[in-house]
VEXDREN-2710 file (C-alpha; in Angstrom, 1 decimal):
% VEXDREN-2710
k/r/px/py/pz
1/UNK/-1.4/-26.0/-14.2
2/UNK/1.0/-26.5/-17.6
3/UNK/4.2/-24.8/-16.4
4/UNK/6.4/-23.4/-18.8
5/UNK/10.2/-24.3/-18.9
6/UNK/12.6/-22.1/-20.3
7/UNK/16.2/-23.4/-21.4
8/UNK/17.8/-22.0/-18.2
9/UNK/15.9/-24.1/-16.2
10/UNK/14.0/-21.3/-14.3
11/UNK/10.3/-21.6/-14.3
12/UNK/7.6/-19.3/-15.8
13/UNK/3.7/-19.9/-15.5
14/UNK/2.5/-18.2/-18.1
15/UNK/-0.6/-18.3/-20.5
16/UNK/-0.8/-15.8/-23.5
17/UNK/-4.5/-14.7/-23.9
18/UNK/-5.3/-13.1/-27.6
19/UNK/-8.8/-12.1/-28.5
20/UNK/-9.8/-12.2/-32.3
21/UNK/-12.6/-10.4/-34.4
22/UNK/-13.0/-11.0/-37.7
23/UNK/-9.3/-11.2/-38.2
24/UNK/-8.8/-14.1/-40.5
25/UNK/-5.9/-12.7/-43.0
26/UNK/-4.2/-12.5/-39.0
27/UNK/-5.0/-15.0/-36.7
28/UNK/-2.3/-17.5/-38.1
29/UNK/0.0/-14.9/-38.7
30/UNK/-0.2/-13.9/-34.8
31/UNK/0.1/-17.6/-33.5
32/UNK/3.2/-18.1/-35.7
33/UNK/4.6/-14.8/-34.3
34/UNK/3.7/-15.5/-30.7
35/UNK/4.9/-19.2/-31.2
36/UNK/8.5/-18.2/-32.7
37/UNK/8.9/-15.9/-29.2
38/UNK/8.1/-18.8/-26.9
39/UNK/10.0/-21.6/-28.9
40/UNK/13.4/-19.4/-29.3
41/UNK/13.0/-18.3/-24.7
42/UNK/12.2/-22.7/-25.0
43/UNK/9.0/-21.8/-23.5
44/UNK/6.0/-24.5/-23.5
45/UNK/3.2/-21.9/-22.6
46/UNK/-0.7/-22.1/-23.6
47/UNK/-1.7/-19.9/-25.8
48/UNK/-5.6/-19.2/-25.5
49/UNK/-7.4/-17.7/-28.5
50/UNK/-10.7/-16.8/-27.9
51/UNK/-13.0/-16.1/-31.8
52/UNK/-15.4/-12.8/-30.6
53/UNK/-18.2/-14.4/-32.8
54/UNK/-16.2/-13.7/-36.0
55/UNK/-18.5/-13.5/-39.4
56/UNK/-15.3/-14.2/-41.6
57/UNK/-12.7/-17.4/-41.0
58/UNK/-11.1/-16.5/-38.3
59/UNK/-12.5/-19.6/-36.4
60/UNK/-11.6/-22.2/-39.6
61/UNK/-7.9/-20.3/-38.9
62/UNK/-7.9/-20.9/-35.2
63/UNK/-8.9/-24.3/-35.4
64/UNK/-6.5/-25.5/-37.6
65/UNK/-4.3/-23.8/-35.6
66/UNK/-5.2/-25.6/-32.5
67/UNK/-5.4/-28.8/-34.2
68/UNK/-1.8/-28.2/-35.5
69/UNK/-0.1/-27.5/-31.5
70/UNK/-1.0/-29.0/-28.4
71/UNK/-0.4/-25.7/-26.6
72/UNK/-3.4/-23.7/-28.3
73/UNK/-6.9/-23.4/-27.0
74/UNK/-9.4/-22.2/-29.1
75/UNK/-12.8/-20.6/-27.4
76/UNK/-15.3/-19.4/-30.2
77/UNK/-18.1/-17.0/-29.0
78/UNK/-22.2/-17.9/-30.7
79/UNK/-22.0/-14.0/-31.5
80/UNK/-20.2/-11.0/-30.5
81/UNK/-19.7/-9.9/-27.3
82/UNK/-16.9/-7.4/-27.1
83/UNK/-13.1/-7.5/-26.3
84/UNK/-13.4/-7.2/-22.6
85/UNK/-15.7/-10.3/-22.9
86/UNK/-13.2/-12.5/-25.0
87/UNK/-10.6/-11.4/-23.1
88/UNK/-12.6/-12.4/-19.5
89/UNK/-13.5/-15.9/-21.4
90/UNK/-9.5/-16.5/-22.3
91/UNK/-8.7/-15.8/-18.8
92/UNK/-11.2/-18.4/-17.3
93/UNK/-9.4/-20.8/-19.4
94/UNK/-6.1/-19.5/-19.0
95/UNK/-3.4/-21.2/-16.3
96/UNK/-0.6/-20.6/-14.8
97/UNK/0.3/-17.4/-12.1
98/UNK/1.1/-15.1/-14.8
99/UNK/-1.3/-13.9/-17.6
100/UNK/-0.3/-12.0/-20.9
101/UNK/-2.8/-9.9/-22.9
102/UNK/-2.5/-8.6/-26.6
103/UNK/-4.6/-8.4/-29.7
104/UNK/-4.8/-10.5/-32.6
105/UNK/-4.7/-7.7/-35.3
106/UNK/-0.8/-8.0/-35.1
107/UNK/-0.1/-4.1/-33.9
108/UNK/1.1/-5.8/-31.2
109/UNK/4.7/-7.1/-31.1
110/UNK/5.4/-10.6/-29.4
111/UNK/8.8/-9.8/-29.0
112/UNK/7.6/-7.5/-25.9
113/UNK/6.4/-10.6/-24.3
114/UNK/9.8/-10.9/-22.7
115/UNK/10.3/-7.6/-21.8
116/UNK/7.5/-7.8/-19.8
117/UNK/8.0/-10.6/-18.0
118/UNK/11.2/-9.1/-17.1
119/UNK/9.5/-6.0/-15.6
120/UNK/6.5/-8.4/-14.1
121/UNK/10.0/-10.2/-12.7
122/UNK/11.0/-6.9/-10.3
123/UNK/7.8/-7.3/-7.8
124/UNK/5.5/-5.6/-10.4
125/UNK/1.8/-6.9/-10.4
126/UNK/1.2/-5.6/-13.8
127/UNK/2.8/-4.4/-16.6
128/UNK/1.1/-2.0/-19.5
129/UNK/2.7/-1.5/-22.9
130/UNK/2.9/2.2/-23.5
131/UNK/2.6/3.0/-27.3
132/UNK/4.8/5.5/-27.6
133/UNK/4.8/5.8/-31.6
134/UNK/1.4/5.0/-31.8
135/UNK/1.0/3.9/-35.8
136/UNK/-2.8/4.9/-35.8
137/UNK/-5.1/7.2/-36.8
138/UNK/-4.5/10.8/-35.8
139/UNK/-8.1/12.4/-34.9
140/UNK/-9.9/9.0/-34.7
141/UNK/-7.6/7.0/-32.5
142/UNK/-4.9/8.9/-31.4
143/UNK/-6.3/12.2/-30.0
144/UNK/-9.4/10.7/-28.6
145/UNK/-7.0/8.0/-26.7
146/UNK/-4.7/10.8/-25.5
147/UNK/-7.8/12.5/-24.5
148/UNK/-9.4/9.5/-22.5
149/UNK/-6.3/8.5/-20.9
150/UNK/-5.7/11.8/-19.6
151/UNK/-9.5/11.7/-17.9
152/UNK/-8.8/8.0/-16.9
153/UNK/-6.0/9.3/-14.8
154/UNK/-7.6/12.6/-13.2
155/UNK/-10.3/10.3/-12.0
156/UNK/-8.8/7.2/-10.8
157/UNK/-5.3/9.1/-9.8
158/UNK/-3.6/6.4/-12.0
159/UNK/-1.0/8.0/-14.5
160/UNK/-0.8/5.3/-17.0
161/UNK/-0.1/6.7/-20.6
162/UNK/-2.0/3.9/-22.6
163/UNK/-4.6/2.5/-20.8
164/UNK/-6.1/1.1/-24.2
165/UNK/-2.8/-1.2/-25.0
166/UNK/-4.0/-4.5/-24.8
167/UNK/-0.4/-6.1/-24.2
168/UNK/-0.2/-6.7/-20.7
169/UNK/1.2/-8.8/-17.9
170/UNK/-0.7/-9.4/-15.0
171/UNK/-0.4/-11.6/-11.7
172/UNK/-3.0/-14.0/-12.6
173/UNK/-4.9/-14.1/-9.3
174/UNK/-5.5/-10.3/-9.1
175/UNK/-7.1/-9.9/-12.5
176/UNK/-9.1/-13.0/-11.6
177/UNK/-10.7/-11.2/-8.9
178/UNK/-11.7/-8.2/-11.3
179/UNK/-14.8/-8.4/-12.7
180/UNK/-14.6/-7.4/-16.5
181/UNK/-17.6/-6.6/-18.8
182/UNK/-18.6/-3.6/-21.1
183/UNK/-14.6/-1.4/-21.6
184/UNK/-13.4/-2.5/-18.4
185/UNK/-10.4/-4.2/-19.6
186/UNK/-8.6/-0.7/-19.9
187/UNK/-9.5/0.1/-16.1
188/UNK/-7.5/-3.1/-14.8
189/UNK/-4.9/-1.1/-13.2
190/UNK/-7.4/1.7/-12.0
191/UNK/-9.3/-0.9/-10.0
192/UNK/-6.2/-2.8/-9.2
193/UNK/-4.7/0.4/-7.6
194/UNK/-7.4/0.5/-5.0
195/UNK/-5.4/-3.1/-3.2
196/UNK/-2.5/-1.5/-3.6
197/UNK/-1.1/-2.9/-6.7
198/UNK/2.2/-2.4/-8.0
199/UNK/1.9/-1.2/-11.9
200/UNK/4.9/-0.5/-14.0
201/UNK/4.7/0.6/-17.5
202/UNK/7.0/0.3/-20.5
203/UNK/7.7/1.1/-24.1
204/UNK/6.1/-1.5/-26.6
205/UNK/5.9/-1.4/-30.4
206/UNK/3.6/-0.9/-32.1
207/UNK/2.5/-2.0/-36.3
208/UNK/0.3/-0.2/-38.6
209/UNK/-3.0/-2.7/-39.5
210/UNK/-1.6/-4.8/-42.7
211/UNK/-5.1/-7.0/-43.4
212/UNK/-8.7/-6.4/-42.1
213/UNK/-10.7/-3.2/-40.6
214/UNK/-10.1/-1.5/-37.3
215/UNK/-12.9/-2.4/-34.7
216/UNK/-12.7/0.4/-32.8
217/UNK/-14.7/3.7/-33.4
218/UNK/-15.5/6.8/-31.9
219/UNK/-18.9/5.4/-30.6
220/UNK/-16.6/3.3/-28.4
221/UNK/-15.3/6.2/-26.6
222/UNK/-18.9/6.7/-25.1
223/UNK/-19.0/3.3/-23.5
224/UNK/-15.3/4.1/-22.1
225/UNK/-17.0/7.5/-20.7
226/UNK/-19.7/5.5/-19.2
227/UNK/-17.7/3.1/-17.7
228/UNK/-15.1/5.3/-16.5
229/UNK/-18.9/7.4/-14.3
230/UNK/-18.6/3.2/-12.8
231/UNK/-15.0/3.8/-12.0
232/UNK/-15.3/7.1/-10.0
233/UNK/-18.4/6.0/-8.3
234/UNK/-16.4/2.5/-6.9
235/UNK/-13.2/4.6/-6.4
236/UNK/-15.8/7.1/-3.8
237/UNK/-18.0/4.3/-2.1
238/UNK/-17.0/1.1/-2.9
239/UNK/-15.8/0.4/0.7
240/UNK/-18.2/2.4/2.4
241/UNK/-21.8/2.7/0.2
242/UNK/-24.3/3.1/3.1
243/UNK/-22.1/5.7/4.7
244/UNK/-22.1/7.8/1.4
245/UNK/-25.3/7.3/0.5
246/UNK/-26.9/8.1/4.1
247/UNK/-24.6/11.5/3.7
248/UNK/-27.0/12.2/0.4
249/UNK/-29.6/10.9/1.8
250/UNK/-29.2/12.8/5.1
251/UNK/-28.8/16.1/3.0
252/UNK/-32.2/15.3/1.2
253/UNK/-34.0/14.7/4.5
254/UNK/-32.9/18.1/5.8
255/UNK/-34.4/19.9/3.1
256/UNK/-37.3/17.6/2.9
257/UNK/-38.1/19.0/6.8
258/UNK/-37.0/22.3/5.8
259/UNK/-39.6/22.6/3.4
260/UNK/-41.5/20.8/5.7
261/UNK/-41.5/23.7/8.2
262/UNK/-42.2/26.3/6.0
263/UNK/-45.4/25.0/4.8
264/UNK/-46.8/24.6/9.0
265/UNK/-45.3/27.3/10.4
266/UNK/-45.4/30.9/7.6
267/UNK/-47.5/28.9/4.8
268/UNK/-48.3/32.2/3.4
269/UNK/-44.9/34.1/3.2
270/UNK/-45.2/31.9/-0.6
271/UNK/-47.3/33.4/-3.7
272/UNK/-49.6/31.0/-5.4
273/UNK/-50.6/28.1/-3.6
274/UNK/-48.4/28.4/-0.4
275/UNK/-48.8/25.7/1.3
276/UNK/-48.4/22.9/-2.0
277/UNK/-45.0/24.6/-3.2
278/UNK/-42.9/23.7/0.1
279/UNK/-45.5/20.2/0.4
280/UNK/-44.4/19.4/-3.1
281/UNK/-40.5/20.2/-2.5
282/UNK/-40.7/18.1/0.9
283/UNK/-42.2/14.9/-0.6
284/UNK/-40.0/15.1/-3.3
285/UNK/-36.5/15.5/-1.1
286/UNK/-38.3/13.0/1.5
287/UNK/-38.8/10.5/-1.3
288/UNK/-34.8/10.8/-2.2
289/UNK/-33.9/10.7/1.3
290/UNK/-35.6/7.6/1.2
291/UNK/-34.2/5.9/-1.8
292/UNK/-30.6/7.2/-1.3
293/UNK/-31.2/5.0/2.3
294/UNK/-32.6/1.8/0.7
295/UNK/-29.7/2.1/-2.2
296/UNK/-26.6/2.5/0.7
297/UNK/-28.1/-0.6/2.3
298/UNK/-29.0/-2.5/-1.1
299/UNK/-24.9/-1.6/-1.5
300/UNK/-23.5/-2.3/1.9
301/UNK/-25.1/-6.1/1.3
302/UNK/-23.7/-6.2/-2.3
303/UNK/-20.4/-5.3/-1.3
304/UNK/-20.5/-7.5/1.9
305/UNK/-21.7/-10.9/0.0
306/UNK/-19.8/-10.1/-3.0
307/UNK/-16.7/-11.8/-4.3
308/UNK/-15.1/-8.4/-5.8
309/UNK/-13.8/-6.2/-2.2
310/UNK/-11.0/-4.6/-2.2
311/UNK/-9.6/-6.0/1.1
312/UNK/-9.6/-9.5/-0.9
313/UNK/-8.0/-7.9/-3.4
314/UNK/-5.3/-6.6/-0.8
315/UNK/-4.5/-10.2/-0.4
316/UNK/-2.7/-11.0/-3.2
317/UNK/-1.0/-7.7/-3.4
318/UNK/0.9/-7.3/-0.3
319/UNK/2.8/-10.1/2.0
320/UNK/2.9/-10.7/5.7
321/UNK/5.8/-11.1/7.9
322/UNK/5.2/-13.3/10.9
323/UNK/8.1/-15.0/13.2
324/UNK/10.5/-14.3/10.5
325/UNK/8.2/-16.3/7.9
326/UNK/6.4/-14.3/4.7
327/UNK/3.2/-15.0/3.6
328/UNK/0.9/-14.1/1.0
329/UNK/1.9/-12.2/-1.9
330/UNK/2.0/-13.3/-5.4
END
């Protein structure tokens, strides 16, 4: 693990991970930014760039980059994949005990970075840049993020203002134990709530776009919609699936026997066919009783040979006092 060595002598283990996407009037411009911040705290920190299968020169950029500074990892992607998958790929490659998020389209302000490691410093487990003079669009960014952030909150119980503000800090082995894919990058401190997790969030900056097209598009807010049905169903059951689905299923199976006993015992208190109605509504409720069972069990096994639980999670969140010793805790 590369530790990073400010001029105070105290140590930080850091990485910086920065996704890019067909950002090739950027991509140098962000390194040389992020750079200048960890040269002038005399910081020797990797930087990991990860190319989202760019069609443009954004990898020719980052390589020469890399080639240029020792501390730069570049990870180029056949095709693209989406910014919860470059940003999962930069943190495999990533070191250190404390990971740092942003995007490479230089809305983001490196000289947050050590503001946040600051905040991190307190006991936080992660830190989320709040936006708070958001320079985007008004209906197509701005009111749609408000919008999501607010529902993001009322289902996960997590206030956080700017779930979509990809500069971060984060305790690098909790995120490691998230699994990210699809828009779950946003959700980190939803899901990282349910160990426990302390989450602090502060005012960033925040730039207009000066080169390039924005990636993001109302069609994204779909998949966040989608994701966030994911999020409510884990927050409900993800401890306990066979106990919530045997409640559904138990519900079905009552109704199932209900119609059940209608059909044998008054089949003709029912116009038109008497006895196939209630037969039909039986089968049908018996056949979800019995698939709501096979899923809670298909779940319980999931979640018991899994690597994602929360209890592991829990680990790394909270510390242990034992004969006047601590352990755990990150």
């Amino acid at each position: 693990v590369s530790e990073c060595t400010p001029a105070s002598g105290a140590g930080v283990d850091l990485s910086v991970v920065v996704p890019f996407f067909n950002e090739e009037e950027n991509a140098r411009l962000q390194y040389e930014r992020i750079a200048a911040v960890l040269d002038r705290l005399a910081l020797r920190c990797p930087m990991v760039f990860v190319d989202d299968g760019s069609g443009d020169r954004t990898w020719s950029r980052l390589r020469t980059v890399a080639a240029g500074d020792s501390r730069v990892r570049a990870i180029r992607f056949r095709r693209n994949y989406g910014q919860t998958a470059a940003m999962a790929a930069g943190i495999e490659h990533a070191e250190g005990t404390i990971l740092l998020t942003m995007d490479g389209d230089l809305q983001n302000d490196p000289e947050d970075i050590p503001r946040l490691l600051a905040k991190l410093d307190e006991g936080y487990d992660i830190v989320v840049g709040w936006r708070h003079r958001r320079k985007d669009r008004l209906l197509t960014r701005r009111i749609p993020s408000r919008v999501a952030n607010w529902l993001i909150g009322k289902v996960t119980g997590v206030p956080v203002r700017d779930n979509g503000c990809s500069l971060k800090a984060y305790r690098a082995r909790l995120i490691r134990m998230i699994p990210l894919y699809s828009e779950m990058h946003r959700f980190i401190p939803a899901m990282t709530s349910l160990a426990g997790a302390r989450i602090a969030e502060i005012r960033v900056n925040h730039f207009p776009r000066r080169y390039g097209q924005s990636k993001y598009g109302l069609s994204r807010i779909y998949r966040v919609l989608l994701d966030l049905l994911v999020i409510k169903t884990l927050l409900s059951s993800a401890a306990r699936p066979l106990l919530w689905f045997g409640t559904l299923a138990g519900a079905a199976l009552l109704i199932s026997l209900g119609a059940l006993l209608t059909a044998l015992v008054n089949p003709w208190s029912l116009p038109d066919n008497p006895v196939l109605i209630p037969m039909g509504i039986s089968l049908l409720f018996g056949s979800l009783a019995a698939f709501a069972m096979f899923s809670g069990v298909l779940g319980e096994l999931v979640y018991r040979t899994g690597d994602v639980r929360i209890e592991r999670l829990s680990e790394v969140t909270a510390e242990v006092f034992d004969g006047g010793t601590a352990e755990g805790g990150v």
